[in-house]
Structures are given as C-alpha cells and as structure tokens.
C-alpha positions in Angstrom: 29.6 95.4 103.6 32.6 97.1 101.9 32.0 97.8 98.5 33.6 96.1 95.3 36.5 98.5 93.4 34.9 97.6 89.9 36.9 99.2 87.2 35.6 99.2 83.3 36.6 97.2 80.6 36.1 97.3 76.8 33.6 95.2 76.1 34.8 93.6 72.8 37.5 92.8 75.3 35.8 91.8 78.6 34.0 88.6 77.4 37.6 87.0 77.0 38.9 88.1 80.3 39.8 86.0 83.6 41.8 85.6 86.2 42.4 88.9 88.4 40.1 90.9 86.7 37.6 88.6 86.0 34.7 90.4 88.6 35.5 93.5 86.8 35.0 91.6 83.3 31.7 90.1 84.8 30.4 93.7 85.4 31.3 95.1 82.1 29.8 92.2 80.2 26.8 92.9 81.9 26.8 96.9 81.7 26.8 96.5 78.1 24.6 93.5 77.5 21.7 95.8 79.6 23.0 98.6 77.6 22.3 96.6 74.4 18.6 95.8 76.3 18.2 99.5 76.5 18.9 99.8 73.0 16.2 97.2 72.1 13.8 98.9 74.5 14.3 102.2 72.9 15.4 103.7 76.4 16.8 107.3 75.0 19.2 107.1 78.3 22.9 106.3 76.9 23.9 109.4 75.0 26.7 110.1 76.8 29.7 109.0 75.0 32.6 107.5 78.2 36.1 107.1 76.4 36.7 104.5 79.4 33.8 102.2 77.9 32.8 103.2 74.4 29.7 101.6 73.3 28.4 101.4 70.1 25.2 102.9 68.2 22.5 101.3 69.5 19.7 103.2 68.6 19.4 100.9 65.5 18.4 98.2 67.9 15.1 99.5 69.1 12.4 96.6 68.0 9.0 96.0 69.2 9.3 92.4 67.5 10.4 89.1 69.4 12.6 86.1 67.7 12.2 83.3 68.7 14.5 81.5 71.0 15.3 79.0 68.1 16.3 81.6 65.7 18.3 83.5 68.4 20.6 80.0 69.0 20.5 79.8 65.2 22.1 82.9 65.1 24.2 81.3 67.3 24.9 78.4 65.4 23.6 75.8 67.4 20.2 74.3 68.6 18.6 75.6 72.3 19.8 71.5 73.6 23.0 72.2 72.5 23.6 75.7 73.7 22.7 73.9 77.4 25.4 71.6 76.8 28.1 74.6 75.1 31.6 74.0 76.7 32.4 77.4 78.9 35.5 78.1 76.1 33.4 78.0 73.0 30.7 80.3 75.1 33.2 82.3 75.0 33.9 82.3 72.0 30.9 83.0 70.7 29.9 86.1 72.9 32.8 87.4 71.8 31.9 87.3 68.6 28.7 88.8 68.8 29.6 91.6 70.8 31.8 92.9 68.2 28.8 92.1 65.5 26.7 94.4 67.7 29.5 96.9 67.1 29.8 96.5 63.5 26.1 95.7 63.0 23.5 95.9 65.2 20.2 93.9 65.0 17.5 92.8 67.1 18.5 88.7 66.2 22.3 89.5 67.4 21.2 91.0 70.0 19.0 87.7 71.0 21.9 85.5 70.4 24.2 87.3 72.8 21.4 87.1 75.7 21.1 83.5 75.1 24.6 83.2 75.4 24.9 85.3 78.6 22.5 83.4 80.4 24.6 80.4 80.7 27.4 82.4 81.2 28.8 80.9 85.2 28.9 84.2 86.9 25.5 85.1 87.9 25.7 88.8 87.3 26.3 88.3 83.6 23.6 85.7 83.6 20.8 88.0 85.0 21.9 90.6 82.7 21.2 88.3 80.1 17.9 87.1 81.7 16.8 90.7 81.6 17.8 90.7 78.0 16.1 87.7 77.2 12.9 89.1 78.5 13.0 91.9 76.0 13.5 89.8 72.5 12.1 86.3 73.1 9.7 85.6 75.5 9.5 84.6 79.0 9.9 81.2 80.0 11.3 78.9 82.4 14.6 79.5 81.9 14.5 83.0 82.4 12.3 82.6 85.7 14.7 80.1 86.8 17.9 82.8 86.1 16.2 85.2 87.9 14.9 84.0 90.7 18.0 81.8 92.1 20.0 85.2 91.4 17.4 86.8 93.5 18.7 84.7 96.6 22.3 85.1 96.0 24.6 86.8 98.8 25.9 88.9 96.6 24.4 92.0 96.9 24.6 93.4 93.4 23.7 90.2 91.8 20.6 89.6 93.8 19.7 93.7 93.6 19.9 93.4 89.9 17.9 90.1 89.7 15.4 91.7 91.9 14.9 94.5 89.9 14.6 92.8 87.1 11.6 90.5 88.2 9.7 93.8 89.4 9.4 94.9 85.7 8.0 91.4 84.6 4.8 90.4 84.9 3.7 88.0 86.3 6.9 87.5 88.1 6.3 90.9 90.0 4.7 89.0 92.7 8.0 87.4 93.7 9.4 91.1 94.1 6.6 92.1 96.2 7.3 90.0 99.0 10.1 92.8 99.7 7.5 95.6 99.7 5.9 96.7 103.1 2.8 97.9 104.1 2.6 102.0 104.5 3.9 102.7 107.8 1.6 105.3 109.2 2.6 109.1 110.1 2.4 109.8 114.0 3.0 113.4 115.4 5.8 113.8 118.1 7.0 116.8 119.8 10.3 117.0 118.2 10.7 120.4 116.6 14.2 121.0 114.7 15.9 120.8 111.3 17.6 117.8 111.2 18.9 115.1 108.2 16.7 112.2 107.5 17.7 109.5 105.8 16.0 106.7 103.2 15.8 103.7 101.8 15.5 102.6 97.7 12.9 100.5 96.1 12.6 96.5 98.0 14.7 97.9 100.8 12.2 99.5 103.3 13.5 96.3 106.1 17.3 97.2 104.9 19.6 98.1 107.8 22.2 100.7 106.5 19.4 103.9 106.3 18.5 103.4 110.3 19.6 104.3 113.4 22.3 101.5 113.9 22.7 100.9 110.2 26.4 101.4 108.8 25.7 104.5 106.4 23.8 106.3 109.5 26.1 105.5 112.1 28.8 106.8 109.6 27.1 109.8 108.6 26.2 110.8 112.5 30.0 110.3 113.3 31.2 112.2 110.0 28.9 114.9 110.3 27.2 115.7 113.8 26.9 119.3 112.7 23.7 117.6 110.5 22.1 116.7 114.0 20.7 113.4 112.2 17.4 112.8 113.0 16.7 109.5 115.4 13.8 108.4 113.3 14.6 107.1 109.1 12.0 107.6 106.9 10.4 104.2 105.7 8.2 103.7 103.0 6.8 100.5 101.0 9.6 100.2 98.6 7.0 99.4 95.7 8.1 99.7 92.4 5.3 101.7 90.7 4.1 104.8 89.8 1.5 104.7 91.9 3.2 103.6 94.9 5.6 106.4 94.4 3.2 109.2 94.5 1.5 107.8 97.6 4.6 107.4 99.2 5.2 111.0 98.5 2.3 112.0 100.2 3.5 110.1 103.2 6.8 112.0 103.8 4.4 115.7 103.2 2.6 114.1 106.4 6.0 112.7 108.3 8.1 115.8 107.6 5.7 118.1 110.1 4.8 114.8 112.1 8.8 114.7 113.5 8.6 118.2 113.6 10.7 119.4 110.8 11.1 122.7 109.4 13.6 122.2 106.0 15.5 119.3 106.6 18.4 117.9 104.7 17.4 115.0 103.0 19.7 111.8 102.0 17.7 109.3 99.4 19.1 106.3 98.2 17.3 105.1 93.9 13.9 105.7 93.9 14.0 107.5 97.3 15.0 110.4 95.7 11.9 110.1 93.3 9.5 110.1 96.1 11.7 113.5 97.5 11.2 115.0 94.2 7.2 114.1 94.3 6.9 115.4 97.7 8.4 119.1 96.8 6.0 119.2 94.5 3.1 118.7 97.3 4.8 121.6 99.2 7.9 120.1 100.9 10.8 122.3 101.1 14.4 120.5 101.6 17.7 122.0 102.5 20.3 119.5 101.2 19.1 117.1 98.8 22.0 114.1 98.9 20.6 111.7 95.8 22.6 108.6 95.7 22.1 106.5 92.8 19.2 108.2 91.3 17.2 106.9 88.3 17.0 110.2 86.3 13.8 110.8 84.5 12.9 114.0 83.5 9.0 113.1 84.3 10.3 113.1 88.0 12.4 116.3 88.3 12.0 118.4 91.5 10.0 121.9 92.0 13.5 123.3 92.6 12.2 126.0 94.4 12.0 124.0 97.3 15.3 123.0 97.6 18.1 124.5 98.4 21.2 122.3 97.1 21.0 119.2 95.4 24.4 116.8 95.4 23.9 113.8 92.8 26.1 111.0 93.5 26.3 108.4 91.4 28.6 105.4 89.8 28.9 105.8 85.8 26.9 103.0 84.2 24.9 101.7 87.0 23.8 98.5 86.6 20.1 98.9 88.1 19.8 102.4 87.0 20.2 100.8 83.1 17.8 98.2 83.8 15.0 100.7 85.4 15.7 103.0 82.3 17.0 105.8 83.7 19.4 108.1 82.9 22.9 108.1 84.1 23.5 111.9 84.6 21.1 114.3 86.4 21.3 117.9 85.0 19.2 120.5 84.8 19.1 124.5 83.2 17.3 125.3 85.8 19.0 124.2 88.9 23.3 124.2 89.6 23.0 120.2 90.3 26.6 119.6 92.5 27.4 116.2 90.6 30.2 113.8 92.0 30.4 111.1 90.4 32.5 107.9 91.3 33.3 104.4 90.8 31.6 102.0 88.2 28.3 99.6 88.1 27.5 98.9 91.7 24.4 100.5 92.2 24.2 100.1 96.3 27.9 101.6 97.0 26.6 105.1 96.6 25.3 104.7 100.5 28.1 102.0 101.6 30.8 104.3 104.0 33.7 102.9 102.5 32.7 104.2 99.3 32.2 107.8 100.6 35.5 107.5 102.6 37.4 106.6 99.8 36.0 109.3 97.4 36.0 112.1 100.2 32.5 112.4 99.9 31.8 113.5 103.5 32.9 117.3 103.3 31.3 117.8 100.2 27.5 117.9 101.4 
C-alpha cells in the first residue's frame, strides 16, 4: 500500500478546509487535537517549535481533573442531544473557534469542548483523535467505545492504527487490542552462521506482512540492497503494548540473535520494535546498523550505545501514533551521532512502506 503525501496545515486554518486538501486538513486537525491531549496529559514531548505547523503553549493545559461531558458541550453552547444532531457547517464552526481559544487561552474545559466536537467530526481520523482526547478530560463511555472501536476496523490503515493504539492505553478496552497480540514464538537454533539484516514488526503487528519474507518493505529492501544479505527468517514477537512485554520480548531476540546464527547484524525496527532493540543491547546484543523507523522516543528506553555501531532514525514530523503513545518526536542523544532523516508528515506506518523510502532516497543512506 502506497503511502498518503500528507502535507501540514495551520491548524486555526485546517478545521475550515475542504475540497483537495481536505485528507491533509483531516490529519492536521487531528495532529493538533492529540497535541492538545498531550498537553492535558502533561506529556513533556512537543518542545520543538515547526514553523510549518506552529502550535501554541500548551503546557498550561496539563490537568489531572475531568469536566464533565455536560460542561464540555456547555462550553460549546449546546446540550450533549443537541451536539448529536449539530449540522456539519456549524461543527465547523465551532471547532474553529475553539481552536483559536486554545491559542489565545488554553484550558482544560476548551480543550473538552473541542474533543466533543471532533468526535462527530465525519472523517474518522479526526474523530479518533478526538475519542483519544475525550478519554483524557471526561470519562469513558459509550460514545467513545463506539468511536474507537468501529475506527479500529476501518481500511484505512492510519485511521484504524491510531484507533488501535488508542484502545491499548484504556482500560478496560485493552482487551479488544489484545486480540492482535500473539503468543511468544519460541527461539530454535539453526546452523546458519553469518551477519545478516533482520527485520521487525511494531506493537499489534506481529501477523503483519510487510516485515517478512514476501512482504513489500522486505522484498524491497532485498532488491535495494543485496549487499545487506537479508536474513530469510523476520524476527517476530507478541506485539504487546506494555512494559513488561517489552522487556521479555527483549530477552527473546538475546536468545534468537545466536539461535540464527548471528554475529552483529544490522537491525531494521519499525515503533516499539526499536524499543525491544534498545532493551536487548542492554542484555548484551551488539548491532551494526540500527534502522529505527517511527520510533517512540523515551529517554527511559535509550540504547547501551556501545553496542551499536550506527543508528539511522527515520521518522515523519508529528506522528500521529507517536503523539498518542507519548513519545517524543526527535531522537537525539550527546552521547551517540544519531544519523536523523526525517520526512513526510503524520503517517506513522509510511516510515517502512517502499514508496516512501523511494521517494525520499532513503535506500543509499543506511
């Protein structure tokens, strides 16, 4: 699947955009309404300031108090039956207005108001968004379960990533996400001895095609690059969505690297792939090329860079699932050169779609 060419707008400008640019609009609404979530959350991720999508101070946001939904459609100016029943202009109208009182004055009951909004917003990417928001400073109900978990089934692959991520930080609704995790596949030894490139998946996407033998990214990278010698066997993990899981993932690939028989191998990770890659040089495993694509940066989760050679982070600015995990959106480090290359905008899964390193020449760089 080719990936989508989003490209940022303002957003005190992209809630009253259509037409051509409407998918692009959709994006930005929701890149800053999970920005604003961040905010509330008291994520210390957005400090970078981005000239091509400005963003205001949202520090002043940060509350560990709910409203309730009554008072957040008051804030609105109408009742929770009537906001149902909102004609799509006046929406618009409305979020519009609120995004530019988020700029001028930020608080926890504007911030409310524009999530209610969002959520009946008619493209499903700005509705999750606003699910997600929702979540954060009312409470979760029906409608938010509901939001979430048609967008989950969506075939559109950032809207139902985003939705998915979403319902694996709520609880209860974790369950639902769960159903994507696999059981630990088990280490088994083979006589394979080299150094060769392995490739993995991100979290909910162990049964994903693209990281495998077959898949498009690994077919790609074995015709791009066949001086890797890309190894005939992926690395697969649960996908889980936990600190827990993580570190005994980690402990998997220490076992799996020396059960295919490698040495140092180069390493592409996909999200929190990359976070189990970190965990494992910690427990000994030494990588060559480190390719992180679309990794959640958290400092708790940094390499022992002494095992690794060369790290290349490549990313999209503002990624939409890395804002909603609470990541940062820039990996760098004083003690390691990180070889950054950052391209593109919001899609969180286009960092391992072909099209997206062919058009960004991204195979010559690694």
């Amino acid at each position: 699947m080719s990936y989508r060419r989003y490209e940022p707008i303002d957003p005190r400008e992209a809630f009253g955009v259509a037409g051509a640019e409407a998918e692009s609009a959709a994006a930005s609404q929701a890149a800053f309404l999970l920005a604003v979530r961040a905010g509330v959350m008291g994520y210390a991720s957005l400090t970078e300031k981005l000239p091509e999508f400005p963003l205001p101070n949202l520090k002043a946001l940060k509350s560990d108090r709910h409203v309730k939904v009554a008072t957040a459609c008051h804030h609105l100016g109408v009742s929770e039956k009537e906001l149902r029943n909102e004609t799509r202009p006046a929406l618009q109208q409305e979020m519009i207005k609120l995004a530019h009182e988020v700029y001028k004055k930020p608080t926890i009951e504007a911030a409310a108001a524009l999530f209610e909004a969002a959520m009946m917003s008619p493209h499903p990417l700005v509705a999750v968004a606003g699910a997600a928001g929702a979540r954060e400073t009312t409470r979760l109900r029906p409608r938010i379960r509901s939001t979430l978990e048609k967008a989950m089934r969506s075939k559109d692959r950032l809207v139902s990533r985003l939705a998915l991520a979403a319902i694996g930080q709520i609880g209860p609704m974790e369950s639902i996400a769960d159903k994507k995790v696999v059981q630990q596949p088990k280490s088994r030894k083979r006589r394979h001895l080299s150094n060769t490139a392995v490739v993995t998946h991100g979290t909910f996407a162990a049964n994903a095609r693209w990281y495998r033998p077959g898949g498009d990214f690994y077919d790609a990278l074995n015709a791009k690059r066949p001086d890797l010698h890309l190894h005939d066997r992926s690395f697969k993990w649960t996908g889980a969505y936990s600190d827990k899981a993580r570190r005994a993932d980690a402990e998997l690939l220490k076992q799996w690297v020396p059960d295919q028989g490698l040495a140092v191998p180069d390493f592409f990770a996909h999200s929190h792939g990359g976070t189990l890659a970190h965990l494992a040089t910690r427990r000994g495993v030494q990588f060559d090329r480190l390719v992180l694509m679309g990794w959640p940066v958290h400092k708790k989760w940094y390499p022992d860079f002494s095992k690794v050679k060369r790290i290349i982070d490549i990313r999209v600015r503002l990624d939409l699932v890395v804002l909603l995990d609470g990541g940062a959106q820039r990996f760098r480090s004083n003690d390691f050169a990180i070889e950054e290359h950052r391209n593109g905008w919001f899609d969180h899964s286009s960092t391992h779609e072909p099209a997206y390193w062919d058009d960004h020449g991204l195979w010559n760089v690694i």
